[in-house]
N, C-alpha and C positions, 0 to 999 in steps of 0.2 A: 615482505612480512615474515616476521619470525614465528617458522613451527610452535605449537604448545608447547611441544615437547622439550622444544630445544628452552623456551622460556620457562619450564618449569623446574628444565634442571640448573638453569643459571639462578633463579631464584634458592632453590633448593643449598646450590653452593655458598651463596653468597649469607645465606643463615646459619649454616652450618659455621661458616668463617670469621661470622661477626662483624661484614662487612657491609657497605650498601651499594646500591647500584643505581645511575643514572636512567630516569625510568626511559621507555619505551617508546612512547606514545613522542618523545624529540627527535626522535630522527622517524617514525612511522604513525603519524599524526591519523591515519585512517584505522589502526585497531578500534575494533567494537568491543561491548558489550557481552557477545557471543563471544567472543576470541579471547577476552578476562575469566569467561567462568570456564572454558576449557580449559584455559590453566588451571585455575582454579581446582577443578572437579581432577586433574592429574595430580595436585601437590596432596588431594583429601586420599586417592589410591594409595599414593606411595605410603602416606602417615598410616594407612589401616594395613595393609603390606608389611610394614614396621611394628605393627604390633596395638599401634594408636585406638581408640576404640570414640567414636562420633558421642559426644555430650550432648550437642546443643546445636542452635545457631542464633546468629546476633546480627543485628540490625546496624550500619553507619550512615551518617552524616544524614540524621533525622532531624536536623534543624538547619531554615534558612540561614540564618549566620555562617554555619559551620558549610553548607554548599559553598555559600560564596567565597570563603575565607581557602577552601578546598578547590573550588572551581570545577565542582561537581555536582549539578543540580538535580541528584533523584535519590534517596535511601538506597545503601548499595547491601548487600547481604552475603554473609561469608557461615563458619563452621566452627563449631569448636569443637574439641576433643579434650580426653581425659589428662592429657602431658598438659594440656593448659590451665586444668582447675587449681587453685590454692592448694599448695602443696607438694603439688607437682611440676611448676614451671621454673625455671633459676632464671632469674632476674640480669644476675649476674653475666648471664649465656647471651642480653640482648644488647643491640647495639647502639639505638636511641629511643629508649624505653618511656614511653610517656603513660601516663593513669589519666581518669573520667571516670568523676562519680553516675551512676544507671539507674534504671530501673529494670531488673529481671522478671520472668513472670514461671514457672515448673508450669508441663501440661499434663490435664487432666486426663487426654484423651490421644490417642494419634492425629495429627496433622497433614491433612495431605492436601491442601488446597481450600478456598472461601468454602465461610460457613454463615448461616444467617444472622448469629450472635457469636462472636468471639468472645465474648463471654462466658462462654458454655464450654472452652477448651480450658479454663486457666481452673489448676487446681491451688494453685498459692503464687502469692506476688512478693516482692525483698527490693529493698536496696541493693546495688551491687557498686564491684569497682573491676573496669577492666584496666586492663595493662596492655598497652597496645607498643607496635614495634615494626617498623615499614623499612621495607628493602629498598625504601627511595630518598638517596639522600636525602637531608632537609625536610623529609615530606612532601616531597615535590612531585607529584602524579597528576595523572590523568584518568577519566573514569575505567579505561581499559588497564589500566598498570592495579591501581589498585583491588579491584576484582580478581588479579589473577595473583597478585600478591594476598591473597583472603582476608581482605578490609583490614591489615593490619593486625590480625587478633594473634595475640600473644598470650595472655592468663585470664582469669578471671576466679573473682571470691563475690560469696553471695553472703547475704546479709537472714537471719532469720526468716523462714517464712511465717508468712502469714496468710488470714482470707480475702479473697479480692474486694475492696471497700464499694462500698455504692459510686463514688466519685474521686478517684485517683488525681486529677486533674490538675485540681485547685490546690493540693496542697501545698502549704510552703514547704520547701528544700534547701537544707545549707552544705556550703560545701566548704571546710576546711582543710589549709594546708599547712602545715609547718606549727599547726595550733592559731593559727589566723583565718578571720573570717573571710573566703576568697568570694563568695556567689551568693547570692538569695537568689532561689527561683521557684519554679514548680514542676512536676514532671508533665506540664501540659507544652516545655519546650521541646517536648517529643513527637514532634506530627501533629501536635495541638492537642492530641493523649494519646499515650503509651499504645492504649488497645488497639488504636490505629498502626503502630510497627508489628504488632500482629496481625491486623489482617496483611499488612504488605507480605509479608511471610506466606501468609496461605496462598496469597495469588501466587506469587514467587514458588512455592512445590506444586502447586497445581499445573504450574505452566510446565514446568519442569519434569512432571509426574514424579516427585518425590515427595516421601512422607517420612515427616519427623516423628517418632515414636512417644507415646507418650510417657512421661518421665524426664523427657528433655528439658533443657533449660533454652531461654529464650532472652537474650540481652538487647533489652527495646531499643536501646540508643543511648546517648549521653543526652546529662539536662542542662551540659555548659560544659566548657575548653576542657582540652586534656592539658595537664602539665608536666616538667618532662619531672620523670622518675631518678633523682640521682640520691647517690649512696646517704641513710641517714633521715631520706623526705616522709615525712607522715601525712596522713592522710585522712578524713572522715568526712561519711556523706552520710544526710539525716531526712528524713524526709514525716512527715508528722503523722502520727499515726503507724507506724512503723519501725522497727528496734534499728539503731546506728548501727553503721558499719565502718569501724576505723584497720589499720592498718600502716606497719612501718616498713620501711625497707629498710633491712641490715647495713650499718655503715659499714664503710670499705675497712678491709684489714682485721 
C-alpha cells in the first residue's frame, strides 16, 4: 500500500505537470476511505503551506446515476480553496477539464457537524458551475483514488445569491451548452434535495471534528453530467427562481 505521503506528492506532481495518472486502487484494490482522505487532508496542508486559504467544500457524486456511471456508491466530499474560485483558477493549467451545472449554498453560521434544521446554517443559496479535473486518466477511479485526488475540484463560480426558498426541490433547472439545450432537471437530483448534501457535510466534519466557518461556500453536487471543458465551450445553468449563471471559456490562441 502506498504511503499518503508518497500519493500525495505523485498526485501533486502529476498537476503541477499536466499530466494524469493511472489510479491506484488497479494495482491496490484494498485502499479505503480513510487512506483517500489522508491524502487528501496532506494535498489541503501543502495548498495552505503555499499560501492557499480554505473557501469552501463541495459535495460529489450526489446522484444514483452519476455513482453508477462512477462506480462509487456514497457522496464523496472534498475542499475548496481561494486559487479555485472564478478568477483565480487557469483553465488553461488543467489537463481534462470538464464543467456541471450545482447548486451552492454560503453559510450562515459555523459548521461543525448535524444540526436539527440545516436550514438554520444557510445564509444564501446560487446556482453555481464547477470545473472539475481528475488526476485519473479517463476518469477512471476508484472511491479511494478520488478522495485523495479531492473529488476532482478544480474552480468554481457562483451565481448571485439569493434567500433559501421554502422548496428548492421542485424547481425546474436547464442546463445549456454551446447555446443548446443539453438537461431539464431539478435540483432535487441532489440527494433528492440539495439540503440533504448538507447535512452529509455536517456528519462528515462532525465525524471528522472539523468545522467549516461560516462564510463558506458549500457546492451541493451536480444536478446532471459534467461535460468536457474545451477551448471556446459556453456554458449556462438556470434554475427558476433564481438569477442565471453563464460562462465561456477562452478559445485557444
Amino acid at each position: 500500500m502506498p504511503a499518503p505521503t508518497v500519493a500525495a506528492r505523485a498526485l501533486a506532481s502529476a498537476r503541477d505537470e499536466r499530466r494524469t495518472l493511472e489510479r491506484f486502487t488497479a494495482t491496490e484494490p484494498d485502499l479505503d476511505e480513510a487512506w483517500g482522505l489522508a491524502v487528501q487532508d496532506l494535498d489541503r496542508a501543502a495548498r495552505l503551506a503555499a499560501g492557499e486559504r480554505v473557501t469552501g467544500a463541495k459535495l460529489g457524486l450526489t446522484s444514483a446515476p452519476k455513482q453508477q456511471t462512477m462506480g462509487v456508491h456514497q457522496p464523496i466530499v472534498g475542499f475548496l480553496t481561494d486559487a479555485m474560485a472564478e478568477g483565480a483558477f487557469d483553465v488553461d493549467a488543467l489537463a481534462q477539464p470538464r464543467i456541471e451545472p450545482e447548486v451552492a449554498f454560503v453559510l450562515a453560521v459555523d459548521l461543525g457537524g448535524p444540526v436539527a434544521d440545516v436550514r438554520d446554517v444557510v445564509a444564501s443559496v446560487c446556482v453555481a458551475l464547477e470545473v472539475l479535473d481528475s488526476r485519473w486518466t479517463g476518469y477512471r477511479f476508484g472511491l479511494a483514488d478520488v478522495l485523495a485526488d479531492n473529488t476532482s475540484a478544480a474552480g468554481y463560480l457562483l451565481g448571485a445569491p439569493a434567500p433559501l426558498p421554502d422548496d428548492l426541490r421542485g424547481r425546474e433547472a436547464r442546463w445549456y451548452v454551446d447555446g443548446e439545450l443539453r438537461s431539464t432537471t431539478t435540483p432535487a437530483a441532489i440527494l433528492g434535495d440539495p439540503l440533504a448534501a448538507l447535512a452529509h457535510l455536517a456528519t462528515h466534519l462532525g465525524r471528522r471534528g472539523e468545522v467549516l466557518p461560516a462564510g463558506s461556500v458549500v457546492l451541493a453536487g451536480a444536478m446532471t453530467d459534467a461535460v468536457p471543458l474545451l477551448p471556446g465551450t459556453s456554458v449556462r445553468v438556470e434554475v427558476d427562481g433564481l438569477e442565471p449563471l453563464a460562462w465561456t471559456r477562452p478559445a485557444a490562441g
